[in-house]
C-alpha positions in Angstrom: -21.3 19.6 23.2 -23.5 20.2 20.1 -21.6 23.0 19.6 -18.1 21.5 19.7 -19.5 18.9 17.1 -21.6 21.4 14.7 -18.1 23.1 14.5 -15.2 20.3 14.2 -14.9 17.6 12.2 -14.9 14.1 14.4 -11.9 13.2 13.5 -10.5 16.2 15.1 -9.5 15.2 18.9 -10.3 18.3 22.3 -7.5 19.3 23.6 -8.3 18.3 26.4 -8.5 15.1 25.2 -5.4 15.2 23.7 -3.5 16.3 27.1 -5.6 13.9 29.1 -4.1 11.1 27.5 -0.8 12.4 26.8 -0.5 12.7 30.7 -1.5 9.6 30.6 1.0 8.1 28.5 4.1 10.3 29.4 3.3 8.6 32.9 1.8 5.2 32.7 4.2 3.9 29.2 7.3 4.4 31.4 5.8 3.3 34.4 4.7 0.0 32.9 7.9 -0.2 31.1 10.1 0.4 34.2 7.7 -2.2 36.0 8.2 -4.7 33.0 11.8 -4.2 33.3 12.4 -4.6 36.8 9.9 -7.6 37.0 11.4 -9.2 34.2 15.1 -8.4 35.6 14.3 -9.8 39.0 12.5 -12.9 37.3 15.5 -13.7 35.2 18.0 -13.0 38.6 15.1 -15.6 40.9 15.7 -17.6 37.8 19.3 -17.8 37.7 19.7 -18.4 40.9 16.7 -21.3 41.8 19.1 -23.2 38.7 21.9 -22.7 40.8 20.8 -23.9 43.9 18.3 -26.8 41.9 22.0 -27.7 40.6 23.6 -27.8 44.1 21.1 -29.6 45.3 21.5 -32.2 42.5 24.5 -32.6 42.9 24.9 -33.1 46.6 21.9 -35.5 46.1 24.2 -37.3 43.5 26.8 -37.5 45.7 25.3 -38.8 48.7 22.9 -41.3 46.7 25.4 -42.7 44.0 27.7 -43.4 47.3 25.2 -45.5 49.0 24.7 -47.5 45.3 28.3 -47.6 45.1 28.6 -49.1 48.2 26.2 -51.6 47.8 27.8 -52.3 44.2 31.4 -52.7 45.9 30.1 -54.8 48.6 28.4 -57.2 46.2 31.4 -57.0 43.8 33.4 -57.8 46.9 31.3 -60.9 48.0 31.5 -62.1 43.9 35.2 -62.3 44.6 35.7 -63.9 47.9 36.7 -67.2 47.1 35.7 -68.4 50.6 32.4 -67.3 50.4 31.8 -69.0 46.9 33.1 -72.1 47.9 30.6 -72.0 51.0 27.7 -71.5 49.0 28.7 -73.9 46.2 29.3 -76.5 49.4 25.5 -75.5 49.8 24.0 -76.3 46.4 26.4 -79.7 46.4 25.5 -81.0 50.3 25.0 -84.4 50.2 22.1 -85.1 53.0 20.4 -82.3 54.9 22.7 -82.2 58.4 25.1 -81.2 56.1 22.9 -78.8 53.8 22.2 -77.1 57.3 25.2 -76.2 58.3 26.7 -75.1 54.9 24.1 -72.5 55.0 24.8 -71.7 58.8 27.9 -71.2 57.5 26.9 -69.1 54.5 24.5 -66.5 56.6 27.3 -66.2 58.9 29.6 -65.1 56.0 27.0 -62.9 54.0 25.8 -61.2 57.7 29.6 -60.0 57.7 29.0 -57.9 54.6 26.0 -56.2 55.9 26.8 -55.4 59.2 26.6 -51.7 58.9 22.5 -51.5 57.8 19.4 -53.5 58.0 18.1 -52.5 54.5 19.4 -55.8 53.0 15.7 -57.4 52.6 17.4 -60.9 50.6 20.4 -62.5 49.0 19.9 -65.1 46.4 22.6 -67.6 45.0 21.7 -69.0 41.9 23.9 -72.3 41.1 24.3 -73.6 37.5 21.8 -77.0 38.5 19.0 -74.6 38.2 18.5 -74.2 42.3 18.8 -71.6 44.5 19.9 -70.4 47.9 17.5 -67.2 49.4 19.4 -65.6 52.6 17.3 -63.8 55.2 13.8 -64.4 53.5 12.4 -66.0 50.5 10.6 -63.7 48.2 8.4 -66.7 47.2 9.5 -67.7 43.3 11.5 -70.4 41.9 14.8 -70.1 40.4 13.3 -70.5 36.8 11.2 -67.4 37.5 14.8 -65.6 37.4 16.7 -66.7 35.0 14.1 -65.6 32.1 14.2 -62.1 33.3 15.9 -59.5 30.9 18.6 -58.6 33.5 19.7 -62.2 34.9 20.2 -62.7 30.8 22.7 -59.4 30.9 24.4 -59.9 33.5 25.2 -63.6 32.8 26.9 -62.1 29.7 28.9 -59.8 31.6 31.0 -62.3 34.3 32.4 -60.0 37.1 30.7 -57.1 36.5 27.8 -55.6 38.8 24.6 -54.4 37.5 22.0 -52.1 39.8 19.0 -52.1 38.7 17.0 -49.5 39.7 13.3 -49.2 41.6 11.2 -49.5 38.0 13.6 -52.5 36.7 13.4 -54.5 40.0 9.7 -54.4 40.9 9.0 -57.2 38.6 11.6 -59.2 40.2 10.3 -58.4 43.8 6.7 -59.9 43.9 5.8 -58.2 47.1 4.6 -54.6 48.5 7.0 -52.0 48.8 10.3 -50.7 46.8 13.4 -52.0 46.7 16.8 -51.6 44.8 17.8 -54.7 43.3 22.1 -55.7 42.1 23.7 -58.6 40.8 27.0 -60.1 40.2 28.0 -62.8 38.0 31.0 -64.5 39.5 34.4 -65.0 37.7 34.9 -68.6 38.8 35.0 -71.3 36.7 31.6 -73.7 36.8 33.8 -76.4 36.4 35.2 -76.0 40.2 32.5 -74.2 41.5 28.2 -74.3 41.4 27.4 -70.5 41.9 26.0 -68.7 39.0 24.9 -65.3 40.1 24.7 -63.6 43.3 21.1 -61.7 43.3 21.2 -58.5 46.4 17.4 -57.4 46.9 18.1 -54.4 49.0 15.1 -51.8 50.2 14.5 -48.0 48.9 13.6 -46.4 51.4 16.5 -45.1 53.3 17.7 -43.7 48.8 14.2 -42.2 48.9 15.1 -40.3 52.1 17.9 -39.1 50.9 16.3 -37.3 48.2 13.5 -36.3 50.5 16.2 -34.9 52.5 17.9 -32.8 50.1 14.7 -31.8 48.0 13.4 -29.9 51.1 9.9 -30.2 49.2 10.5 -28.4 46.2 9.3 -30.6 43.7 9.9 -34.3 42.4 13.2 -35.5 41.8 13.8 -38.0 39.7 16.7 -40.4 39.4 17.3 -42.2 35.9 19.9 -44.9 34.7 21.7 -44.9 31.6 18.8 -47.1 30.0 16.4 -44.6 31.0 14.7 -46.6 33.8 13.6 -45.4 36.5 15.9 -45.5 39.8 14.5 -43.7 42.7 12.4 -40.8 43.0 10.3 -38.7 45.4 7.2 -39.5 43.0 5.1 -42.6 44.3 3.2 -42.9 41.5 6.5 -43.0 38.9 7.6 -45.9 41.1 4.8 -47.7 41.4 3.7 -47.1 37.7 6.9 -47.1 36.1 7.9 -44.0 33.5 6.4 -45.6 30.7 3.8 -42.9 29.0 3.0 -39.3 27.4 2.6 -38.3 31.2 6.4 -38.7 32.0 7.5 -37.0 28.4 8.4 -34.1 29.7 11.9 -35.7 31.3 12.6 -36.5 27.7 14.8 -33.9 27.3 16.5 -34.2 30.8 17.4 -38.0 29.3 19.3 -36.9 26.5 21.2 -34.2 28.0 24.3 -34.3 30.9 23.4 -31.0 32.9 21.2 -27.7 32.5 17.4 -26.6 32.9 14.3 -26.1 30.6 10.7 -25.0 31.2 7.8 -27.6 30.3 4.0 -28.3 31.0 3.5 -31.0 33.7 0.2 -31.9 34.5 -1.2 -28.7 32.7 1.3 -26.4 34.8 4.6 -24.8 34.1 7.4 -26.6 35.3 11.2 -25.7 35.6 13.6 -28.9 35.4 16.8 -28.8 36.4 19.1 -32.0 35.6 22.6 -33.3 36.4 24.4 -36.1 35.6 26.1 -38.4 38.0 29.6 -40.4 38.1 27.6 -43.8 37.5 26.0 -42.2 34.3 22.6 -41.5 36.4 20.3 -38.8 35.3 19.5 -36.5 38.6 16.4 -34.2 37.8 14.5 -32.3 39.9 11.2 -30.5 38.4 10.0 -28.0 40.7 6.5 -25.9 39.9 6.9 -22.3 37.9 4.7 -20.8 40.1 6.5 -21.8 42.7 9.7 -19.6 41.6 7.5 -16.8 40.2 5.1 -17.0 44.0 8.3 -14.1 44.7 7.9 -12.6 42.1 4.2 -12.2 41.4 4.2 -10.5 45.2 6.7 -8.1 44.4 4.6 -7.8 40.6 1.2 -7.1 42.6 2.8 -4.5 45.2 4.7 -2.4 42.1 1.4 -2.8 40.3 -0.2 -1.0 43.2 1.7 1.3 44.4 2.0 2.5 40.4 -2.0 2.5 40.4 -2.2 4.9 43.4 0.7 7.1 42.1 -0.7 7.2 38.7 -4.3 8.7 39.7 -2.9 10.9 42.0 -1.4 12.1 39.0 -4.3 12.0 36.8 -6.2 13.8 39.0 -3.7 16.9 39.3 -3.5 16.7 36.2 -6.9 17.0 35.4 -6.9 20.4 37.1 -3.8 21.6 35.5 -5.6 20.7 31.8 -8.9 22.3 33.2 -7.2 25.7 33.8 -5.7 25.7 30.4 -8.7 24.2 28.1 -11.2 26.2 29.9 -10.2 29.8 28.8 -9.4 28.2 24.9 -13.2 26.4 24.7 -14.4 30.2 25.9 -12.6 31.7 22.7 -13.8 28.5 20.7 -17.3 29.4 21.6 -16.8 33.4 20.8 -15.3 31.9 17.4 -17.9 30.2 16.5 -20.1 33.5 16.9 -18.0 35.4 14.7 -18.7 32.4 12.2 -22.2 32.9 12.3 -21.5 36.4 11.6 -21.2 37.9 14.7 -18.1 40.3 15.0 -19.3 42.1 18.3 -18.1 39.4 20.6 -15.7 39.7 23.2 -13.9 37.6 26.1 -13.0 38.2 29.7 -8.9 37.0 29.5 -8.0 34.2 31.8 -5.5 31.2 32.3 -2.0 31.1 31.8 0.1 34.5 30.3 0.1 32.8 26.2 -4.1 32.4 27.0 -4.6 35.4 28.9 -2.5 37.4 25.7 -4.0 35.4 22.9 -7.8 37.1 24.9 -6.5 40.1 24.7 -5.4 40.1 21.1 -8.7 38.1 20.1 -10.4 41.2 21.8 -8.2 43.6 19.8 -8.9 41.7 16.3 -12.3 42.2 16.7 -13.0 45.7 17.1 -11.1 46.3 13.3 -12.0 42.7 11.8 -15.4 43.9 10.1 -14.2 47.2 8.7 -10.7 45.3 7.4 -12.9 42.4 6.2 -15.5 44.1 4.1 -12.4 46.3 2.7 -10.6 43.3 2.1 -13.2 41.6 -0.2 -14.0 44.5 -2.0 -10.5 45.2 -2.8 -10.5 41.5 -3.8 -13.4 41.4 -6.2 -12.8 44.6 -7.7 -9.1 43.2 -8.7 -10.2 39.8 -10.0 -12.9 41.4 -11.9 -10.7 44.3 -13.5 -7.6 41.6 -13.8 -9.8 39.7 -16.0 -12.3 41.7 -17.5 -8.7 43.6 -18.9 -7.0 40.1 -19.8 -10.1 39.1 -21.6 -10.4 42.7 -23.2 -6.7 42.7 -24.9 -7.8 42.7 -28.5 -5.5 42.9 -31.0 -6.7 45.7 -33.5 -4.0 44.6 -36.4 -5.7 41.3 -36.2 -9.2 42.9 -37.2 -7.9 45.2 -39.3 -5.7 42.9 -41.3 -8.6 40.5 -41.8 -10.7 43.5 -43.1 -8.2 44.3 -45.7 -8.1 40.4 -46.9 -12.2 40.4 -47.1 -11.6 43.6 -49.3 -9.2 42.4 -51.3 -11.2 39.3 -51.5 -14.3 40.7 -52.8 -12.7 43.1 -54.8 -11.6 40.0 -56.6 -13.0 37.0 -56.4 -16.8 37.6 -55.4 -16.5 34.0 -54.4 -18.8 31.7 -50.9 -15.0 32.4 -49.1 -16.2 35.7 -48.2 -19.0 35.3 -46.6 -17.9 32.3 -44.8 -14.5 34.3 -43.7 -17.5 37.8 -42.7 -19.7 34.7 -40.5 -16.8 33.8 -38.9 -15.3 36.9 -38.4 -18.6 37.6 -36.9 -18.8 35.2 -34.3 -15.5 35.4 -33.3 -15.7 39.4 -32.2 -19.0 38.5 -30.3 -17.4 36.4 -28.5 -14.3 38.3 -27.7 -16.5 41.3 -26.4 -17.8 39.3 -23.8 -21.0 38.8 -24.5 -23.1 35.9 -22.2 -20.7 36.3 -19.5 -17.0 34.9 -19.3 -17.4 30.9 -19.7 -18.7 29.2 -22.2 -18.9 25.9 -22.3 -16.4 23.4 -24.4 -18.6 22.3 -27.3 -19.1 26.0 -28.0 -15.8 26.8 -27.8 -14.7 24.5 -30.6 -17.3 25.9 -32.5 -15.4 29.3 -32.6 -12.0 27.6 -32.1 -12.9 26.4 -36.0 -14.7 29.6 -37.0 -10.8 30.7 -36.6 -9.1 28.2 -38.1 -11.3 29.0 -41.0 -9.9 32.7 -41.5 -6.5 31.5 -40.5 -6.5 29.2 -43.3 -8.1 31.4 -46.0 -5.5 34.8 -44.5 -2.5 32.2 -44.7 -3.2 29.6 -46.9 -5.2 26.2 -46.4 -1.4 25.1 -45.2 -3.0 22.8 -42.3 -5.1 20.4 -41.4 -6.6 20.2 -38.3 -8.1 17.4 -36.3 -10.0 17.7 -32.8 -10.5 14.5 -30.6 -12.9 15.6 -27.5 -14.7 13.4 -24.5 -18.2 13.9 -25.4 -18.4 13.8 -21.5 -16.9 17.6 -21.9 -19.6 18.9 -24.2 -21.4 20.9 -21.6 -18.2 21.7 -19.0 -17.4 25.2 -18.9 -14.2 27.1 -20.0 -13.0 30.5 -20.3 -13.9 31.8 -23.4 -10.9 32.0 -25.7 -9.0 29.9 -23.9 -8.0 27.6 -26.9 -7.7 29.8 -29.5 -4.5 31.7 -28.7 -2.7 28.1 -28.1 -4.3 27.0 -32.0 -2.9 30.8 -33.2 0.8 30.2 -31.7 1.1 26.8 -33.8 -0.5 28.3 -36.5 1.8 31.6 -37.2 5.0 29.9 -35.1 5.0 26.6 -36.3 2.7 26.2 -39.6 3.7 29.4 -41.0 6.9 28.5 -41.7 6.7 24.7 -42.6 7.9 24.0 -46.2 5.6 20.8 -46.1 1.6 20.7 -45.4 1.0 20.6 -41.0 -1.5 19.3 -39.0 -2.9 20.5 -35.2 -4.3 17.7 -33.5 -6.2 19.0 -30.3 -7.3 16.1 -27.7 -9.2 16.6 -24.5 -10.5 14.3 -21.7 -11.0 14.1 -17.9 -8.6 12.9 -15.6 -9.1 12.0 -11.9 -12.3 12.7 -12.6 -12.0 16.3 -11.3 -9.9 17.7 -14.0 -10.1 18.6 -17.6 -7.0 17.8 -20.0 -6.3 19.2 -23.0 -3.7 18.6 -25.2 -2.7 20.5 -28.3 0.3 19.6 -30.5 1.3 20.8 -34.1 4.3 19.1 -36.2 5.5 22.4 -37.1 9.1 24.1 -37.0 9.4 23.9 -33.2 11.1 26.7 -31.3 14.4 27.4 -30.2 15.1 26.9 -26.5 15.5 30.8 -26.6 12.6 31.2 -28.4 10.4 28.9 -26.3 11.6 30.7 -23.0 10.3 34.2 -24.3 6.9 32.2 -25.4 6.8 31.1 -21.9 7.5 34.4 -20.2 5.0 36.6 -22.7 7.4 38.9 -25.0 6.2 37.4 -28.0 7.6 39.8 -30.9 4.8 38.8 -33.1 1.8 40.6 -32.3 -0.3 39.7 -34.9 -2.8 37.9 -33.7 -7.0 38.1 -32.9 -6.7 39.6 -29.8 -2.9 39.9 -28.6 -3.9 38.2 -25.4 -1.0 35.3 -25.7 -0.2 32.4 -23.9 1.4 34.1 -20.6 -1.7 35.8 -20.2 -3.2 32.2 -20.7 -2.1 31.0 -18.1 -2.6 34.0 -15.9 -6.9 33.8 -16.5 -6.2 30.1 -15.3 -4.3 31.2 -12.3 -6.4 33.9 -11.4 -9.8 31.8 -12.0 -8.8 28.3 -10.5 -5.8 28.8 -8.8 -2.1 27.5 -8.9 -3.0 23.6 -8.9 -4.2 24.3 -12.7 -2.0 25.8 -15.5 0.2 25.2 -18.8 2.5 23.6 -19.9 4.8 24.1 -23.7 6.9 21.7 -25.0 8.9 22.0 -28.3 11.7 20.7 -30.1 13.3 22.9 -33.0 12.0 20.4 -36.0 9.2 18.5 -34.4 6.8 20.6 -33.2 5.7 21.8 -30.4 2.8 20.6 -27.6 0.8 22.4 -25.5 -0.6 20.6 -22.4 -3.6 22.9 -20.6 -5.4 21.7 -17.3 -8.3 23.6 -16.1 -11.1 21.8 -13.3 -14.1 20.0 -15.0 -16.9 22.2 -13.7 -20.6 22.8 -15.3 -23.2 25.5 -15.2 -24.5 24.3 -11.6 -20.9 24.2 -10.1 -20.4 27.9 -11.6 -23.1 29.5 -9.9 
């Protein structure tokens, strides 16, 4: 293991690492995905169809329960309209001495037994007169008539003569002041009060026979609920709703059911997930039936658990094969890792013993082969190497230019011969420097503060060979004082805007040389001239070194330029020339921003 990490960097993944878990993807990412799929499928399918039958189950509930409260509202709408029974029960409220009070109301249970012949759910029948009394059939429920008439409904249905109102289980428990649940209706008759004493006709009628109906159809899945049009509460399988009324954040969740006609939603009840399913009836009725989530998904879950296992089995049956498959392949590769790493330490006597598949078993065999030659190739190699850098640029740096030395001779003659003036001996001290440096001496940097030194020891002769035509001006990082550079490197750049662009200029030029560090790994130098500029014919031959001019210092021009640069630092360094005919001409030169302890 030490090994492994001495010679890879940690970011760098085994391979057996890399086909463990691919293995383990390839297999497991589909599987789950399949499994999600199908899961999800069969969840949306269970969920379709519980909707479905939740709706068919509504609806037959609706059916059967709004035609027992329809038959109850017709029977009580037909006893509001039976002129014989009114007139009996006004004959009651009107009876003159009690013989005759009696058997009015005989006479009245007789006729109101006739309308309820077919069930014994009727608990009592009120008749409510206009002289503020009251008539109760069957049983009294133990309140007076004014206890009635100031509840909200007697108010309604007054307003509305003829027309039944049910009221539901939540509406008439406050009119019931007893134990249990019942369904209360009323009818306020069409006849005149002129002719006839009865004001309303009050049905108190018991829930238990609507609440197995729904009990019935709900086959126990859940609560169903059924609402009226003002949002009270009806009938439901829920105890607690009918003996507490819907009033409350607890009962928000059938909110939704209200406000719609028919469909299905998914809400927290009682901190579970819930899936309501609502209807609505002919009477206007809200049917809803909320039946638990984890109900539906019970099916589903089992079917999730089982895929779940069956995947888990399959899956490290497969990881173990394919362990074995990965350790046949990895272990001949980490055995010619490990022979690598000997031949980095220097080693090249190493061998293997092939093995694995036919690409592993080949690539021991030719890793055998490679090494019996590799040291004999290797050490020929370098030499070959570093004798070709050395004589590439040993010769580059050894192109001097003799017209250059001997033209500048001839001028110091002249010069002497002459004028016997301080030029000379500046223009001989210059000269001076400039030819020990260009023999080499001190090696083959130097660093940039000395190279300005002798980039202006030669713009001193340029300007006392060709005239003081120029001006120069040199803006360099101090930062750069001590970073190396190979010698010379400047000054055939300076010479090309000297003799191409100054040379020719009617007015006085100026070379302007800048040079910083960029990305802090880099040097930058930038040398521009106003001069004439170059043709694009010109500047492509300047480029390509077939410069017809050769007199210059030391003839080494700017292809060869940026050959030292290539063959020192590389092809991520170089130059580049710019030039407009007219406007000069810029030079842009990037080397890397090393010092004496990087050189070594």
């Amino acid at each position: 293991m030490a090994l492994f990490k001495q010679f890879a960097p940690r970011r760098r993944w085994r391979i057996a690492q890399i086909l463990n878990i691919s293995f383990f993807l390839m297999i497991s990412l589909p599987l789950f995905l399949v499994t999600l799929y199908s899961v999800r499928s069969f969840n949306s399918i269970l969920v379709k169809n519980t909707t479905s039958q939740a709706l068919q189950t509504l609806e037959q509930v609706s059916y059967t329960f709004q035609s027992e409260a329809q038959m109850i509202m017709n029977t009580l709408s037909t006893m509001g309209n039976d002129d014989e029974l009114i007139a009996t029960a006004s004959a009651v409220s009107s009876a003159e001495n009690s013989q005759e009070h009696l058997q009015m109301s005989k006479k009245l249970d007789t006729q109101v037994g006739s309308y309820f012949h077919y069930t014994g759910d009727v608990a009592s029948v009120l008749f409510f007169f206009k002289d503020q009394k009251m008539y109760e059939y069957k049983r009294s429920l133990g309140q007076n008539a004014s206890f009635y008439h100031n509840q909200e409904w007697y108010k309604s249905v007054s307003a509305s003569k003829n027309r039944v109102e049910l009221m539901g289980i939540e509406h008439s428990t406050p009119s019931v002041p007893e134990d249990g649940m019942y369904i209360t209706a009323a009818i306020s008759p069409k006849y005149s009060p002129i002719f006839y004493d009865v004001d309303m006709i009050y049905l108190v009628f018991r829930a238990s026979k609507f609440i197995q109906l729904l009990e019935t159809k709900n086959s126990g899945a859940g609560d169903i609920y059924v609402v009226g049009e003002g949002g009270d509460l009806i009938a439901s399988t829920n105890n607690d709703a009918l003996r507490e009324g819907m009033e409350g954040v607890q009962y928000s969740f059938l909110d939704a059911a209200k406000q719609g006609t028919h469909g299905s939603y998914v809400h927290q009840v009682d901190g579970k997930e819930s899936y309501i399913v609502y209807t609505e009836g002919d009477l206007g009725w809200k049917f809803i039936q909320v039946v638990p989530y984890e109900g539906i998904m019970a099916q589903v879950t089992s079917v999730f658990h089982r895929t779940i296992l069956v995947s888990a089995i399959g899956l490290i049956i497969f990881l173990l094969m394919s362990y074995f498959f990965v350790r046949s392949i990895v272990k001949p590769i980490v055995a010619l890792f490990r022979q690598m790493a000997q031949v980095k330490s220097g080693n090249l006597s190493v061998s293997i013993t092939p093995s694995g598949p036919l690409e592993i078993y080949v690539l021991g065999n030719a890793f055998n082969e490679m090494m019996l030659n590799m040291e004999g190739l290797l050490h020929e190699v370098k030499e070959k190497e570093r004798q070709k850098r050395i004589a590439e640029i040993t010769a580059l740096q050894s192109q001097i230019n003799p017209h250059f030395l001997l033209n500048t001779l001839n001028t110091i003659k002249l010069m002497a011969s002459i004028s016997k003036v301080s030029n000379i001996q500046r223009m001989t001290e210059a000269l001076t420097k400039l030819l020990s440096s260009a023999f080499n001496q001190g090696g083959m940097y130097s660093t940039i503060g000395e190279e300005m030194v002798l980039l202006d020891y030669y713009v001193q002769i340029m300007k006392i060979r060709y005239g003081d035509l120029f001006d120069m001006e040199c803006v360099i990082d101090p930062a750069l004082e001590q970073a190396l550079i190979p010698k010379l490197m400047l000054q055939p750049i300076v010479e090309n805007a000297i003799i191409h662009g100054m040379h020719e200029k009617e007015s006085r030029g100026k070379i302007v040389i800048t040079g910083g560090i960029v990305d802090k790994e880099a040097c930058l130098f930038t040398i521009h001239d106003d001069g004439v500029g170059m043709s694009l014919e010109a500047l492509s031959e300047l480029r390509e070194g077939h410069e017809t001019n050769r007199e210059r210092f030391n003839g080494i021009g700017l292809r060869n330029v940026q050959d030292r640069i290539s063959l020192n630092y590389g092809s991520n360094y170089g130059m580049v020339i710019e030039s407009n005919q007219e406007q000069g001409t810029t030079v842009t030169l990037r080397i890397p921003l090393m010092y004496h302890t990087d050189s070594k």
